[in-house]
mmCIF file as gemmi writes it, N, C-alpha and C atoms, coordinates in Angstrom:
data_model
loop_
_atom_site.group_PDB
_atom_site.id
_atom_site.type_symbol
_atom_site.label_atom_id
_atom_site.label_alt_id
_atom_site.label_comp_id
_atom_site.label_asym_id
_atom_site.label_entity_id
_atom_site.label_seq_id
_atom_site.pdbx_PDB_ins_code
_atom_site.Cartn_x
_atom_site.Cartn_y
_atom_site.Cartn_z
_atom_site.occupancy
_atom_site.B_iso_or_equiv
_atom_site.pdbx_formal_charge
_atom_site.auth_seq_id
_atom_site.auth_asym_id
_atom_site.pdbx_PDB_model_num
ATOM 1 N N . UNK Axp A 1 ? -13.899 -179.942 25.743 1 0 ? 1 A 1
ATOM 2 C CA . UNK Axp A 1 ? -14.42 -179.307 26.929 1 0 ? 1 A 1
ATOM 3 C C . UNK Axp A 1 ? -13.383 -178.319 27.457 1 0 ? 1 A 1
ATOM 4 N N . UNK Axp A 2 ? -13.959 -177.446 27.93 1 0 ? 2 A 1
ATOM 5 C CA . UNK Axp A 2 ? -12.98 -175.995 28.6 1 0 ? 2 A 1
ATOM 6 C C . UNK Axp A 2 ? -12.188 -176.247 29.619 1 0 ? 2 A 1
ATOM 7 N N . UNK Axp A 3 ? -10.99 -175.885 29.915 1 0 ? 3 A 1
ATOM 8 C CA . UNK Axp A 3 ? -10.493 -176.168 31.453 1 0 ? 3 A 1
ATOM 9 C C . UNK Axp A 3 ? -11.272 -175.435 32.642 1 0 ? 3 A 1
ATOM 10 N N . UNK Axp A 4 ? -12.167 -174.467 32.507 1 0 ? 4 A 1
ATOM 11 C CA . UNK Axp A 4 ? -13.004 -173.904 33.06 1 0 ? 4 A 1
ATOM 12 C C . UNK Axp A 4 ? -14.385 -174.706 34.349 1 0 ? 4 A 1
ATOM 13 N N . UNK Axp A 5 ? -14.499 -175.898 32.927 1 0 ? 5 A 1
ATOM 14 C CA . UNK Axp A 5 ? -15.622 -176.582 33.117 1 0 ? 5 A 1
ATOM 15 C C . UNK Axp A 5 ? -14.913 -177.918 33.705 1 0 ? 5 A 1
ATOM 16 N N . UNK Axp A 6 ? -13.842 -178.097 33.438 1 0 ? 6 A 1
ATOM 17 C CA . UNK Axp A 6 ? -13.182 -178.944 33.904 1 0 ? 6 A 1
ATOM 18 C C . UNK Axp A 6 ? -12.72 -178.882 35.798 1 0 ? 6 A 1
ATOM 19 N N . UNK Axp A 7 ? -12.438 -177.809 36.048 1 0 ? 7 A 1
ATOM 20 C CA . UNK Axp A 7 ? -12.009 -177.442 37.376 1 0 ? 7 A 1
ATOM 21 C C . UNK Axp A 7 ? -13.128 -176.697 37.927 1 0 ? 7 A 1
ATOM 22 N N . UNK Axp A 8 ? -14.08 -176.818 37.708 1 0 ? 8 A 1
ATOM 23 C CA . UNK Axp A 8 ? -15.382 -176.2 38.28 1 0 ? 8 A 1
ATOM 24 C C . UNK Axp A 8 ? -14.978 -174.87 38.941 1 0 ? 8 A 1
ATOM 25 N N . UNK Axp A 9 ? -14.016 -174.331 38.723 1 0 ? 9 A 1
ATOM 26 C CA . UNK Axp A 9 ? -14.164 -172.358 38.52 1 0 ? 9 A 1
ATOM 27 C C . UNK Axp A 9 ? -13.18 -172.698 39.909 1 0 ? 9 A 1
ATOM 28 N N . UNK Axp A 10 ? -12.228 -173.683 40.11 1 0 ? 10 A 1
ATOM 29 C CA . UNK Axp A 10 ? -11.755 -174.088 41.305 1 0 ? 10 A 1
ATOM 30 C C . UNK Axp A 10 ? -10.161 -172.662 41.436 1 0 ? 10 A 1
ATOM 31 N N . UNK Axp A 11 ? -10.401 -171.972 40.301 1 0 ? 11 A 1
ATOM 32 C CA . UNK Axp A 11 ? -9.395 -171.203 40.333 1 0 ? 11 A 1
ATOM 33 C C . UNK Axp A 11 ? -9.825 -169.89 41.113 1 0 ? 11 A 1
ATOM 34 N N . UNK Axp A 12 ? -11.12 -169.538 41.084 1 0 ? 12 A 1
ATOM 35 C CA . UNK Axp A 12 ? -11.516 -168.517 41.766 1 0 ? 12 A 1
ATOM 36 C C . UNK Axp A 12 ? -11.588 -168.274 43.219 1 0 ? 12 A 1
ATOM 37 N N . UNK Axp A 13 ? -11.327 -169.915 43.694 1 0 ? 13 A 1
ATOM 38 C CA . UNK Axp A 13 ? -11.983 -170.033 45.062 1 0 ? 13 A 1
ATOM 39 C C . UNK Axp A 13 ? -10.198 -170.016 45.745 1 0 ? 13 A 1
ATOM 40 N N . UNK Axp A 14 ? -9.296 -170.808 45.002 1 0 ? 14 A 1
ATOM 41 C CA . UNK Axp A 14 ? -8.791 -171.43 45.382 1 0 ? 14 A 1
ATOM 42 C C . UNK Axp A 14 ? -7.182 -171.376 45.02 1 0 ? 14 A 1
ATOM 43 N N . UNK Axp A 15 ? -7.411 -170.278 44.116 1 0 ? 15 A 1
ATOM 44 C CA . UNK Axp A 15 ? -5.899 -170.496 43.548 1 0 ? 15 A 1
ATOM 45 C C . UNK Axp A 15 ? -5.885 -168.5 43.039 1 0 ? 15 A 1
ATOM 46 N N . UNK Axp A 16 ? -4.462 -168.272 43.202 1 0 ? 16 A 1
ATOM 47 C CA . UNK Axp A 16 ? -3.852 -166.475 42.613 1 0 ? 16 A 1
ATOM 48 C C . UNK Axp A 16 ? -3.61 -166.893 41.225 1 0 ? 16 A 1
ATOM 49 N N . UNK Axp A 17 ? -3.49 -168.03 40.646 1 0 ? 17 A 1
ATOM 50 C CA . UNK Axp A 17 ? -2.671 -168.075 39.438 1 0 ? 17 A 1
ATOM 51 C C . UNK Axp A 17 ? -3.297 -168.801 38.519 1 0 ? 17 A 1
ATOM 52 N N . UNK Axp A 18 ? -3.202 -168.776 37.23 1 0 ? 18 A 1
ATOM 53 C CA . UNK Axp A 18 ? -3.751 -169.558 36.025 1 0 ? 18 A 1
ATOM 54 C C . UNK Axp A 18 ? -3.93 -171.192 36.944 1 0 ? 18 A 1
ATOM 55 N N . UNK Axp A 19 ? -4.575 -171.729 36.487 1 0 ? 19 A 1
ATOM 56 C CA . UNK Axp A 19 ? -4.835 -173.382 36.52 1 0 ? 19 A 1
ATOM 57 C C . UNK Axp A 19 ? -4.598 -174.221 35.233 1 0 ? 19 A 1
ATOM 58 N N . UNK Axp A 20 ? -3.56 -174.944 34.608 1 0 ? 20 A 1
ATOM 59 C CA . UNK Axp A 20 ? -3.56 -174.744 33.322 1 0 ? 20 A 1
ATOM 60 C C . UNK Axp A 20 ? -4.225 -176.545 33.111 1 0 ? 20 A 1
ATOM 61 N N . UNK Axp A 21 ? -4.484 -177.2 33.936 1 0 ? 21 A 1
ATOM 62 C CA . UNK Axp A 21 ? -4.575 -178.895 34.103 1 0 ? 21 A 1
ATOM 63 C C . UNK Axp A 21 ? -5.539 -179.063 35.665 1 0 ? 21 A 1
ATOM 64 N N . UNK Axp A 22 ? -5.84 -180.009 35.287 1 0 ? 22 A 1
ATOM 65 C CA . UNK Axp A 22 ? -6.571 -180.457 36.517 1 0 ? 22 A 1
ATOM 66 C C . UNK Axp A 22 ? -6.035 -180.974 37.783 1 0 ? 22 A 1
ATOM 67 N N . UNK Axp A 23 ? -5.088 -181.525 37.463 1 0 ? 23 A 1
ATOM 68 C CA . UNK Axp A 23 ? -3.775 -181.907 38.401 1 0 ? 23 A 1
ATOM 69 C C . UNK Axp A 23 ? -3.403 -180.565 39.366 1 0 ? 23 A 1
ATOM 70 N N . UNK Axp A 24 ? -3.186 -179.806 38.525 1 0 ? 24 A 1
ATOM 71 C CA . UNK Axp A 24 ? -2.965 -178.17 39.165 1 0 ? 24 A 1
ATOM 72 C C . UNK Axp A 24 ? -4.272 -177.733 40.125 1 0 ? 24 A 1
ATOM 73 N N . UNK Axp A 25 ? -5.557 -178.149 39.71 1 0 ? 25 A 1
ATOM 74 C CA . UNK Axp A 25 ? -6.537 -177.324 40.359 1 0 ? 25 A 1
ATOM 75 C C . UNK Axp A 25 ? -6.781 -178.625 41.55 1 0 ? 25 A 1
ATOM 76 N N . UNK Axp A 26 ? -6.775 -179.619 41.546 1 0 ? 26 A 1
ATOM 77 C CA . UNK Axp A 26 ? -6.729 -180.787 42.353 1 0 ? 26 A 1
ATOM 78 C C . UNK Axp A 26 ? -5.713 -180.136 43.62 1 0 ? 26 A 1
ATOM 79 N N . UNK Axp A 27 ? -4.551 -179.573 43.342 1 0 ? 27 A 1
ATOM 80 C CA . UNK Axp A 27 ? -3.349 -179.436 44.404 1 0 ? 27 A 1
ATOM 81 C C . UNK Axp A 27 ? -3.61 -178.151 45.073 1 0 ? 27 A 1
ATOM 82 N N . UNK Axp A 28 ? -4.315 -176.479 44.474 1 0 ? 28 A 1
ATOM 83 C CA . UNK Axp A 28 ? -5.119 -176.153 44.973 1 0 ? 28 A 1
ATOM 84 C C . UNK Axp A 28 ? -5.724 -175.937 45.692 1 0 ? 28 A 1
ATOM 85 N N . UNK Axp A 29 ? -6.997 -176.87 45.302 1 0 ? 29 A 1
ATOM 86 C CA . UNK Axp A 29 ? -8.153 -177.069 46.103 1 0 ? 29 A 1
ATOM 87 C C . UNK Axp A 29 ? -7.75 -178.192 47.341 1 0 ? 29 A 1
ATOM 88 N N . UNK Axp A 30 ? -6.794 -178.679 47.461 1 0 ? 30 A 1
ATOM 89 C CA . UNK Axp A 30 ? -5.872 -179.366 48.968 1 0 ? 30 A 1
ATOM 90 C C . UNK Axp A 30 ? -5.056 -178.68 49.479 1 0 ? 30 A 1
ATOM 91 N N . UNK Axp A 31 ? -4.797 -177.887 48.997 1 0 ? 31 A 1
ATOM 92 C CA . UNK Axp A 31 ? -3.716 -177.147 49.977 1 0 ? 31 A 1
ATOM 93 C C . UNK Axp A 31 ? -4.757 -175.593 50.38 1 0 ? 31 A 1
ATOM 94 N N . UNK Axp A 32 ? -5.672 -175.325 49.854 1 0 ? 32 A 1
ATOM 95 C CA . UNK Axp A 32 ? -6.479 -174.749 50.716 1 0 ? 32 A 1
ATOM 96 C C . UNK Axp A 32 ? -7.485 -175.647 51.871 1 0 ? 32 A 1
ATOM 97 N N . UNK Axp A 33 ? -7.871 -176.523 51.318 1 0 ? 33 A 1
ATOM 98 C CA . UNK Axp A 33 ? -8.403 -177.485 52.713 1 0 ? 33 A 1
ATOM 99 C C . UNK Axp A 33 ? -7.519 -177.611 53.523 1 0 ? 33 A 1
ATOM 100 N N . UNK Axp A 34 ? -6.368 -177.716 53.192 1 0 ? 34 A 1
ATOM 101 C CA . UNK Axp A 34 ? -5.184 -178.027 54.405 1 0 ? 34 A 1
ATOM 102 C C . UNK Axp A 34 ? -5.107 -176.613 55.227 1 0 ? 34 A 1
ATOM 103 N N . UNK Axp A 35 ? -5.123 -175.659 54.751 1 0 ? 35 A 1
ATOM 104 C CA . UNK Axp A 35 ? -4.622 -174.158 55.198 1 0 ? 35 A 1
ATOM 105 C C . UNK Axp A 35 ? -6.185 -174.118 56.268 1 0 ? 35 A 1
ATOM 106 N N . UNK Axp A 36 ? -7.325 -174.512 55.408 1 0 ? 36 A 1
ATOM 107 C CA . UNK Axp A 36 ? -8.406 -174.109 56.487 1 0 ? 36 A 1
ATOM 108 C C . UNK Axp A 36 ? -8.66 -175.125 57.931 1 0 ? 36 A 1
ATOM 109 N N . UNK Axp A 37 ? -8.326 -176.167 57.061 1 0 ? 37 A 1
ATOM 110 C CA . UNK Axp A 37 ? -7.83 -177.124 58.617 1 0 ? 37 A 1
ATOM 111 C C . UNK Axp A 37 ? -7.307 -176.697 59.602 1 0 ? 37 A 1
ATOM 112 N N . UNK Axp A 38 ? -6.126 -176.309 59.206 1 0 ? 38 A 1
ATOM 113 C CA . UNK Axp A 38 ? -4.88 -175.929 60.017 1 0 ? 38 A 1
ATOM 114 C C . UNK Axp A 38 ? -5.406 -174.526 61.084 1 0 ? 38 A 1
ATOM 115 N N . UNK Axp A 39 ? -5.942 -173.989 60.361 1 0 ? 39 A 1
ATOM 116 C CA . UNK Axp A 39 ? -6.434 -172.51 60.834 1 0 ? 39 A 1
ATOM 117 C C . UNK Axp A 39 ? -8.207 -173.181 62.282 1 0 ? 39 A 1
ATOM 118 N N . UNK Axp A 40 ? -8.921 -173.666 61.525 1 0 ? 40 A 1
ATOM 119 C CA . UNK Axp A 40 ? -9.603 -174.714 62.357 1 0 ? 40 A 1
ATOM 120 C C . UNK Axp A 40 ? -8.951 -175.631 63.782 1 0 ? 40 A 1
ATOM 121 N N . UNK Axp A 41 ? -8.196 -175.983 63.286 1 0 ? 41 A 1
ATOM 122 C CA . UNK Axp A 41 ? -7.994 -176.799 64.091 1 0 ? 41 A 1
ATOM 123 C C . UNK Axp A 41 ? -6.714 -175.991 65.32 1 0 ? 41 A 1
ATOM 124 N N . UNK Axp A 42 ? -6.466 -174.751 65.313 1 0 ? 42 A 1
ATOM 125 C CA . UNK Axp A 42 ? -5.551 -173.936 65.944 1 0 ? 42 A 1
ATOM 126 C C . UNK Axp A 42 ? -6.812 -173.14 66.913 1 0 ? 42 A 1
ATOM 127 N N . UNK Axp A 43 ? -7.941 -173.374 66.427 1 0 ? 43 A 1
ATOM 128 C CA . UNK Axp A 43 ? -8.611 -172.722 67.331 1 0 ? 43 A 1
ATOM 129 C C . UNK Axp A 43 ? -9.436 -173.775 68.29 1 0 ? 43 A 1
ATOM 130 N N . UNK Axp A 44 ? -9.413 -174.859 67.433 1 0 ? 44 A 1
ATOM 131 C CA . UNK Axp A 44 ? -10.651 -175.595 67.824 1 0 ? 44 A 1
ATOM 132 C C . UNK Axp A 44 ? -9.884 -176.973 68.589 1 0 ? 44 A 1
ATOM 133 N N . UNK Axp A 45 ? -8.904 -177.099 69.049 1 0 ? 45 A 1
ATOM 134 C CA . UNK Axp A 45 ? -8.309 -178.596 69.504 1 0 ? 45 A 1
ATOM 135 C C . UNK Axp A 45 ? -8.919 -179.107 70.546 1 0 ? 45 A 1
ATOM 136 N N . UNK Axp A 46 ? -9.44 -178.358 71.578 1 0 ? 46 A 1
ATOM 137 C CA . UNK Axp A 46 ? -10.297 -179.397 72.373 1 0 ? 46 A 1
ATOM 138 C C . UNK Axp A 46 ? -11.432 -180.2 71.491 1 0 ? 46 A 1
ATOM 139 N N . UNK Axp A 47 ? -12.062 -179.775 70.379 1 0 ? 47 A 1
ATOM 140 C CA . UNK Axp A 47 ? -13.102 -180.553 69.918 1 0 ? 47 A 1
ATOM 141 C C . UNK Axp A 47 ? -12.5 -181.486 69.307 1 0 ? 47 A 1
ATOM 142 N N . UNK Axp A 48 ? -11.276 -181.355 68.603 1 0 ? 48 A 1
ATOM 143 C CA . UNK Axp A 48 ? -10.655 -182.216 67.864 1 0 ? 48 A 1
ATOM 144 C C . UNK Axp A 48 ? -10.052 -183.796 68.846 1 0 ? 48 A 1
ATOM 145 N N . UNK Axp A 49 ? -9.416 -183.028 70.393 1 0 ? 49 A 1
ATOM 146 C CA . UNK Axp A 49 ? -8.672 -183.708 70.823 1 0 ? 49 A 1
ATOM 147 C C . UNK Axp A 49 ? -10.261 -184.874 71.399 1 0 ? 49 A 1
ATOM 148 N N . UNK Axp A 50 ? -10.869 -184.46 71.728 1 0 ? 50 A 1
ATOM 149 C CA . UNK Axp A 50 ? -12.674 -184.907 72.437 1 0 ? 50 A 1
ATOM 150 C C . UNK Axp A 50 ? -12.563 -185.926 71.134 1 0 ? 50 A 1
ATOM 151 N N . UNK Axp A 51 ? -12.71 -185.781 69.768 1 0 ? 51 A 1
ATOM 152 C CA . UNK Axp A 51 ? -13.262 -186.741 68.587 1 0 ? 51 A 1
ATOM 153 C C . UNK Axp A 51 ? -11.753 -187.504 68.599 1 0 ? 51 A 1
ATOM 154 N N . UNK Axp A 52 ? -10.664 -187.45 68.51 1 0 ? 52 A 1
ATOM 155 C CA . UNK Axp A 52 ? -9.446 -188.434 68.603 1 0 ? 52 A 1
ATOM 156 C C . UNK Axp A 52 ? -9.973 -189.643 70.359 1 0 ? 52 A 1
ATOM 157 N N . UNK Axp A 53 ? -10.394 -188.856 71.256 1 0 ? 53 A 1
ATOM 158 C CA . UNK Axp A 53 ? -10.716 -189.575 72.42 1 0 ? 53 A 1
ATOM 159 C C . UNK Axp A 53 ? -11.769 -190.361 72.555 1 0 ? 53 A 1
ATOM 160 N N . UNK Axp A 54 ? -12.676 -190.022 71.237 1 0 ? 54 A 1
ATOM 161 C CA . UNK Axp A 54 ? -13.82 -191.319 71.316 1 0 ? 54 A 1
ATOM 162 C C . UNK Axp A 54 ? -13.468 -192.418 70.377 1 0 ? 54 A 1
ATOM 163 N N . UNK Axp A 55 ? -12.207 -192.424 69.405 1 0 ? 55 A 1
ATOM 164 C CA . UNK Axp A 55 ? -11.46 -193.912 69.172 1 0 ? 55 A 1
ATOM 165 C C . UNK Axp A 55 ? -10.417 -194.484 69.867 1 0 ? 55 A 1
ATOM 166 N N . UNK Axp A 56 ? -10.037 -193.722 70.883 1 0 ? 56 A 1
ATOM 167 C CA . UNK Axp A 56 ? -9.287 -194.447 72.021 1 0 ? 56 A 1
ATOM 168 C C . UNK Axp A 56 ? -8.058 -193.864 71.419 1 0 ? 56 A 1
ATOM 169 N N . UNK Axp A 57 ? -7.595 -192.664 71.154 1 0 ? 57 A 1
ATOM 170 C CA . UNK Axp A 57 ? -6.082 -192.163 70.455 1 0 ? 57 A 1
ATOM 171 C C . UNK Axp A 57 ? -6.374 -190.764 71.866 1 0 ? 57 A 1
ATOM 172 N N . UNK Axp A 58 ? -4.929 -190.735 71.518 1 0 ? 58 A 1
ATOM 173 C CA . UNK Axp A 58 ? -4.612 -189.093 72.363 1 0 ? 58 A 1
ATOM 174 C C . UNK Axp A 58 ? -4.232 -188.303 71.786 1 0 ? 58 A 1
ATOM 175 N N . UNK Axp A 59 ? -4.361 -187.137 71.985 1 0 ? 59 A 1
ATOM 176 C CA . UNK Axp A 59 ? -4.147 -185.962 70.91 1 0 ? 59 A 1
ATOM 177 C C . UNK Axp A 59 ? -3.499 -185.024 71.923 1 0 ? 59 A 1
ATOM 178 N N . UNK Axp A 60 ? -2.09 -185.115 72.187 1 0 ? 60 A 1
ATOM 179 C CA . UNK Axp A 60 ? -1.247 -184.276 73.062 1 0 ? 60 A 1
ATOM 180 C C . UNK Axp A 60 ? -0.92 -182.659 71.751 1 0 ? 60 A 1
């Protein structure tokens, strides 16, 4: 099977550079969820801090 088909094209979305393993496209595709989080959650913290406040945590 192709590494292609293997990383479901996770290089296009998700990565500048070859993907040569799945391990590689796995780290990727998390460190862009992390980047869009981060970017999310810089705009959005009252909604975030509101969902930490309905399990009883504080989100200073």
């Amino acid at each position: 099977m192709r590494l292609p088909c293997l990383t479901g094209g996770l290089r296009r979305r998700w990565a500048n550079q070859r993907l040569e393993t799945f391990t590689e496209a796995l780290e990727a595709f998390r460190t862009g969820i992390s980047y869009r989080f981060a970017a999310w959650l810089n705009q959005n913290t009252d909604v975030f801090a509101a969902h930490k406040a309905r399990f009883g945590l504080i989100w200073a």
